[in-house]
N, C-alpha and C positions, 0 to 999 in steps of 0.2 A: 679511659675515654679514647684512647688509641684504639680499642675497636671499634666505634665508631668513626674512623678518618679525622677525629676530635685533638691535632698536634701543634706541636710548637707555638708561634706567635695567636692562634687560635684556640689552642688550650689556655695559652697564658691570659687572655682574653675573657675566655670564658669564666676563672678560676675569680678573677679582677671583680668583674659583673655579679657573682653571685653573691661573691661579699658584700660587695657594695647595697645589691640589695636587699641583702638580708642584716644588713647594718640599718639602713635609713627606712625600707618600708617596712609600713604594718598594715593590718591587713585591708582596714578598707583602701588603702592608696594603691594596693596591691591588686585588686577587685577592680580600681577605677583603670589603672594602668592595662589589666587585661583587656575591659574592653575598648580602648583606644584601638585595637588593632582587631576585635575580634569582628567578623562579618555573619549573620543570621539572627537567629532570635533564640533568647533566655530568659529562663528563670530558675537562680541557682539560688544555693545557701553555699555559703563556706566557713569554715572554720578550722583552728589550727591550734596543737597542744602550746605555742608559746604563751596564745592568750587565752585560758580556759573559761574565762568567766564573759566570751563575747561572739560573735556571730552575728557574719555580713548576708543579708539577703539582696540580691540584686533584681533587676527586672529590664528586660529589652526586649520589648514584641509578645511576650509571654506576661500575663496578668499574674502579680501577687496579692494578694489580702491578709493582711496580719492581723489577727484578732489580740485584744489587749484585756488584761485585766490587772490593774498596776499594785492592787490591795494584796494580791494572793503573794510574791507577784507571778504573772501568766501570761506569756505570750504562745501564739500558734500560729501556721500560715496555711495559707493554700491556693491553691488557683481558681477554684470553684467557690466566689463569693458563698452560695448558700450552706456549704459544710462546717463554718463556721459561727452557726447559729445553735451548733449541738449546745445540750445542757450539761450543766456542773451534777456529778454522778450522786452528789448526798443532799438533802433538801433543807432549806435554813431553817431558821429556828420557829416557823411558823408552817413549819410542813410542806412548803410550797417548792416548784422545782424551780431553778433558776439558770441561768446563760451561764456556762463556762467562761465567757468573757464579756465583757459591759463597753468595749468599745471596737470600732473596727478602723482600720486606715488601710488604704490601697494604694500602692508604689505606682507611678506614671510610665508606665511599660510601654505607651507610645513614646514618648521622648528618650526615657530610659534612664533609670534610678537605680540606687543604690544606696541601703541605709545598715548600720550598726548600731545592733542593740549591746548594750553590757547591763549585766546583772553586782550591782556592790550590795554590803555586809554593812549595817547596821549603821548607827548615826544618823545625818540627814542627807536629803538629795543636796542643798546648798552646801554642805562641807562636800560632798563629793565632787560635785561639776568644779569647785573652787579649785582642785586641790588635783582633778585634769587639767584643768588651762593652766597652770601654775610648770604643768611637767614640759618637758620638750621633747615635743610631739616629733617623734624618727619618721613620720613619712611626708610624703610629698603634701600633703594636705594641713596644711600649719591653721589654714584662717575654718576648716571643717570642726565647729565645737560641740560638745555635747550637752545637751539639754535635759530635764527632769520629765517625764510624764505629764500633761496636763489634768487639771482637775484633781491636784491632791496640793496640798500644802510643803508648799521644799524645805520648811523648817521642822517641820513633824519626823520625830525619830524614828525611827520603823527597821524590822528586823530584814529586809530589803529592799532595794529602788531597781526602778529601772531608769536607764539612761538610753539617749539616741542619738547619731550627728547620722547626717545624710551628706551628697552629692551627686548630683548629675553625670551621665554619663556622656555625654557630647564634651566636643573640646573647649568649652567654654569652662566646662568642672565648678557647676554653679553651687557654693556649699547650702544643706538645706538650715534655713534658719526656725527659730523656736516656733514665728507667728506663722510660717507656709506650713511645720506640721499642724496648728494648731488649728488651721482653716479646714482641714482635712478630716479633722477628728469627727466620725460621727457615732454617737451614742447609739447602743442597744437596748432598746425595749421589749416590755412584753415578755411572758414565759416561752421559754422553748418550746418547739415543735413537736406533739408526741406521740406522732406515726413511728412506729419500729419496723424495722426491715423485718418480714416476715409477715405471714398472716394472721387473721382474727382464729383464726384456729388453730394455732400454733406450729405450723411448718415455718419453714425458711426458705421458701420458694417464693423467688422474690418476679417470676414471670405469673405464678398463680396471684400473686398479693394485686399485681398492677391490672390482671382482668378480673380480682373482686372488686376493683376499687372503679372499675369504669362506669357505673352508676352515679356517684356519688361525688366523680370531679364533674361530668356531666353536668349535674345538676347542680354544683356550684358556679357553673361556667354559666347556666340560664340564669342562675340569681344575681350573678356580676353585673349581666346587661340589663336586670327587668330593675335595677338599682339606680336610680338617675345619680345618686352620689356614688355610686361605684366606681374607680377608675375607668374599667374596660367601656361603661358607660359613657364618661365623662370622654374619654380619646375614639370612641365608635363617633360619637356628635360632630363632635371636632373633623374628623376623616371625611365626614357626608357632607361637613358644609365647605369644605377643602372643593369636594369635586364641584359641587355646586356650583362654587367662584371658578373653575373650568368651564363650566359648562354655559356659563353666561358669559366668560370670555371668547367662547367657540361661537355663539350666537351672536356676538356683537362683530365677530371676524368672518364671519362667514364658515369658518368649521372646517376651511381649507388650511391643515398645516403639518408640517413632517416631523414636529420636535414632540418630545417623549411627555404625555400627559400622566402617563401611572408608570411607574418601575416596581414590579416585585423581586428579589434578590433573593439569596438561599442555595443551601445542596442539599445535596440526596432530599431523603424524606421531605423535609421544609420545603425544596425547590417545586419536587414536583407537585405538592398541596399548594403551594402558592401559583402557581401554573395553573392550574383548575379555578383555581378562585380568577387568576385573571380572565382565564377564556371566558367564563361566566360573565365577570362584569361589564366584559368588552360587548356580549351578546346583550345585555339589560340596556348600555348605554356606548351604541355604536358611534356617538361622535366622536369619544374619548380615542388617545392615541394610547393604546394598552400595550404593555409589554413585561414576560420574566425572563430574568438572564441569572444565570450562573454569577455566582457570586467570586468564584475563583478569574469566570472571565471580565469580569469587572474590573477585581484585583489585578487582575494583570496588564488591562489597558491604561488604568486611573494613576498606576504607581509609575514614574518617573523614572527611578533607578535601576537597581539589578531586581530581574523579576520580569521588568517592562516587557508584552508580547505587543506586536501590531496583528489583530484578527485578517487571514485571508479568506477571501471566497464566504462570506457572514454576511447576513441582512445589516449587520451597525456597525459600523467602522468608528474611529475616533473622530472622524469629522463630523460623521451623520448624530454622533452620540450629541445630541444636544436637549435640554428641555426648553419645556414650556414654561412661561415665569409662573410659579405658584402652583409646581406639579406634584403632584404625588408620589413620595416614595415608601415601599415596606420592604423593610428587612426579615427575616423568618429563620429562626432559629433557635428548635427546642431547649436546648441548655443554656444559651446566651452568652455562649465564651465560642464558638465554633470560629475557629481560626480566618478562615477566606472571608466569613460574613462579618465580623468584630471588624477586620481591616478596610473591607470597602465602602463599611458604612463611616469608617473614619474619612476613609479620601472622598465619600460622597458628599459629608457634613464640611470637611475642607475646604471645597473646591467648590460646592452646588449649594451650602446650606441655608446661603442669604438670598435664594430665589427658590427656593423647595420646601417643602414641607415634608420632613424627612419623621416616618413612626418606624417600630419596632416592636414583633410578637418573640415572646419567648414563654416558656413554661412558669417562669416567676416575673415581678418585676422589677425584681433589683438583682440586674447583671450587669455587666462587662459590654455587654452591644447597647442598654441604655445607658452608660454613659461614656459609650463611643458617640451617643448622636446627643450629646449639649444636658442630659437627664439623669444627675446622680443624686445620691442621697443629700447631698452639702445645699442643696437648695431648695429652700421651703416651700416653693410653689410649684404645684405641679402642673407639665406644660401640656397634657392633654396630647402627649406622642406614644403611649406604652398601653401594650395590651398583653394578658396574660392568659395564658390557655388551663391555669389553676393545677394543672398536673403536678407541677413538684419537680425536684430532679428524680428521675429515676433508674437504679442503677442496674438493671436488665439491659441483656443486649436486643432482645424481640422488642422494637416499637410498639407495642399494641396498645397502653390507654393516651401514651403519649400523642401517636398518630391520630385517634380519634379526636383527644379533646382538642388538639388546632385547628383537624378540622367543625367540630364543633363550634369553636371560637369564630374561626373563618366564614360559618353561615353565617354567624350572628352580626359579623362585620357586612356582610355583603345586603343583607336585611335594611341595618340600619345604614348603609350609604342608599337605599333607595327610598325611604323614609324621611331623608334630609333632605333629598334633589325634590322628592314630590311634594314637600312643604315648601321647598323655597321657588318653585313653578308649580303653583297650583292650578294651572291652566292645561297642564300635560296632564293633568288625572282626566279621568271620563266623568262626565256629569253624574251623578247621581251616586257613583262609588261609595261604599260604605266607611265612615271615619270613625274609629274609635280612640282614645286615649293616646298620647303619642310614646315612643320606645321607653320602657321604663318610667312610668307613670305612676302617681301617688299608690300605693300599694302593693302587695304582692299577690294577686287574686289568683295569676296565673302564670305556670313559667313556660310556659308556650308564646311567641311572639304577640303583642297585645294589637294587632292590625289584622285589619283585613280591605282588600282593597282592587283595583282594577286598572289597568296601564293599556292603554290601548296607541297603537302609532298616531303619531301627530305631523305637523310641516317642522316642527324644532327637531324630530329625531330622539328625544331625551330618553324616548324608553323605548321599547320595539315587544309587540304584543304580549303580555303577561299577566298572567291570574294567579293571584295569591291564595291559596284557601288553608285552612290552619285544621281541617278533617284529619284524622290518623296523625295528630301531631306531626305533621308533615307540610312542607311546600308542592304546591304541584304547576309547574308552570304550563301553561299552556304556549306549543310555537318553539322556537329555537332550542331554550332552555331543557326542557323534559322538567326532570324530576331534581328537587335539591331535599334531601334527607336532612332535617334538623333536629328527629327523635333518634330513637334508640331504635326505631324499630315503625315498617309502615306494612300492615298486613296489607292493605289494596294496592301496594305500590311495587312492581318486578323490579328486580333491580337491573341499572341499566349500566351501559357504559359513561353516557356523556352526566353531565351535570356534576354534584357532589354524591351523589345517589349512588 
């Protein structure tokens, strides 16, 4: 140690401490101790030859997901909720494929967790937990006990168990108890996913697989919305009569105000497709106060501590940064774990969520940014805030069906908020306009938008000249708009700059 400048009463120190803690900790106390002092964000695993039959996963800032399968027994983690949906590699006894694991639980990585799994050898879970509390426990964590897996019997003998004890990672060192993992537990259904990386024709190009596959998420994305019980359906409804409640509040106020009536959020690719959709909407419905920001600049105004920037020489500053009560917000982010956009929508649900109406597009709908904003699996009801662009995760670096199917998704959204506004002011339509069925209507006849219609300027403002016609499976706006592309494909239509088009 002497070459490091490591001497005398500082050696002697050091020599003290090591023992010490290698006498009294083990490892989760040793995990919890780390991050007391540690600043940024994790998500670790650790383990160590003293105790081989155990292993600490932690989580602070960084998302974990542990997939569980307590029969086999089988655990696995990751950070990408949806990679832990793969199937078990041999099929049961009925030919059928099934989930490598039948449950999942996810670590609190905003507040920040820490939990220890151990795997024991035969007997019961009840002799085992017994026979841990009974021992004296070396580290600092005495009241942290270990509990059996739920949904199996702790008296049933089995040629292994698994066991768990948790703890928070703030100084509070909250130990986790049986019933907060057990609220957490949510079951896996349904057979696995049985898309393979590679394509229908057997390569492994997995940039060619995701531009044969552009057809076909496509036109899963038109059947989501023409679905009245569909999700994307169900939270497209929801978002139009949101602006609605704007737009009768802008009418009732005079329509004169500075506070933020839409926020789209997002980077790269998401930001700038949500960018487009707001210009767009802004032109459909000029009273709205429309706006997309950077999602990083968000984060860095909204957060408090280290990180905090004050914006100079910017259109919004932290003063100006205000809404409207009951304004609209979307987050956008194809994977649903994207670091800046997962955190802002936490500080935005925070700090804004009990005056906003806070949704969320990503490529599936069970991520990491839906339940950063109040919408996890653990709750039965769904709150009509998530939409999905059907794509899937996909593991190419070229954007191509992903970028499409958001925006894809993104017409269909911007569709049905003017379908919501024009039903809930029917007095803003033109006399005589043509009415057919409303957005996803009894049937599937057509996955082309089931409207056609005509918007012509009014004294309310609510729309500003536009023609919808559904020729070349296409929008063609007549007036500010131009052109909004919601096929694959418009032979009468140039492609232009502005619009989606």
């Amino acid at each position: 140690m002497e070459k490091y400048g490591i001497t005398g009463v500082h050696l002697r120190n050091f020599v003290l401490k090591s023992c010490e803690y290698f006498f009294r900790m083990d490892l989760l106390s040793t995990v919890q101790s780390f991050f007391q002092r540690a600043e940024g964000t994790f998500g670790v695993s650790v383990s160590c030859t003293l105790w081989p039959t155990s292993i600490v996963l932690a989580s602070k800032g960084q998302p974990i997901s542990l997939a569980i399968d307590q029969t086999r027994p089988l655990v696995f983690w990751s950070s990408e909720p949806s990679s832990l949906l793969v199937g078990w590699p041999l099929t049961d006894a009925s030919g059928s494929r099934t989930r490598a694991a039948r449950a999942r639980w996810d670590l609190n990585d905003a507040a920040g967790e820490a939990v220890e799994l151990k795997i024991m050898q035969g007997g019961t879970a009840e002799e085992h937990v017994a026979k841990l509390r009974a021992l004296v426990n070396p580290g600092a964590l005495a009241d942290c006990h270990f509990f059996a897996m739920p949904a199996l019997e702790t008296d049933r003998v089995m040629g292994h168990h698994l066991l768990a004890r948790g703890v928070s990672l703030d100084s509070a060192r909250r130990p986790l108890a049986k019933e907060a993992f057990v609220s957490r537990w949510v079951l896996l259904h349904n057979a696995p996913p049985s898309r393979k990386l590679g394509n229908s024709w057997g390569g492994l190009d997995p940039v060619a697989q995701d531009l044969h596959d552009v057809p076909s998420v496509l036109q899963q994305v038109e059947d989501s919305w023409n679905d009245r019980a569909a999700l994307n359906n169900q939270s497209g409804r929801r978002f139009g009569r949101c602006l609605s409640e704007l737009l009768a509040r802008k009418s009732r106020d005079g329509g004169a105000s500075d506070t933020i009536d839409v926020l789209v959020f997002g980077i790269e690719n998401s930001l700038w497709l949500g960018q487009q959709f707001a210009a767009d909407l802004k032109k459909i419905m000029p009273m709205l106060n429309i706006t997309a920001l950077s999602s990083n600049w968000l984060l860095g105004m909204l957060q408090e501590a280290h990180g905090h920037v004050e914006p100079r020489n910017f259109a919004i500053s932290r003063l100006s940064f205000r809404f409207t009560p009951g304004a609209v917000v979307l987050g956008v982010s194809h994977s649903g774990t994207t670091y800046p956009t997962v955190w802002a929508a936490r500080a935005l649900h925070r700090l804004h969520g009990e005056r906003t109406n806070i949704f969320a597009m990503s490529s599936v709908f069970d991520t990491v940014l839906a339940n950063s904003i109040g919408q996890d699996l653990m709750k039965l009801e769904f709150a009509g805030c998530l939409f999905s662009t059907m794509a899937g995760q996909r593991p190419s670096e070229p954007s191509t069906v992903a970028t499409l199917a958001m925006h894809h998704t993104l017409s269909w959204l911007l569709y049905a908020s003017i379908e919501a506004v024009s039903a809930a002011f029917p007095r803003s339509v033109a006399r005589g306009a043509a009415r057919a069925r409303p957005l996803g209507g009894a049937g599937k006849s057509s996955s082309r938008p089931p409207w056609t219609g005509k918007w012509v300027d009014t004294t309310k403002g609510f729309f500003r000249g536009v023609a919808i016609s559904l020729e070349e499976n296409s929008w063609q706006l007549e007036g500010p708009l131009d052109h909004i592309q919601l096929g694959l494909r418009s032979p009468s239509a140039r492609p232009r700059k502005t619009g989606f088009g």
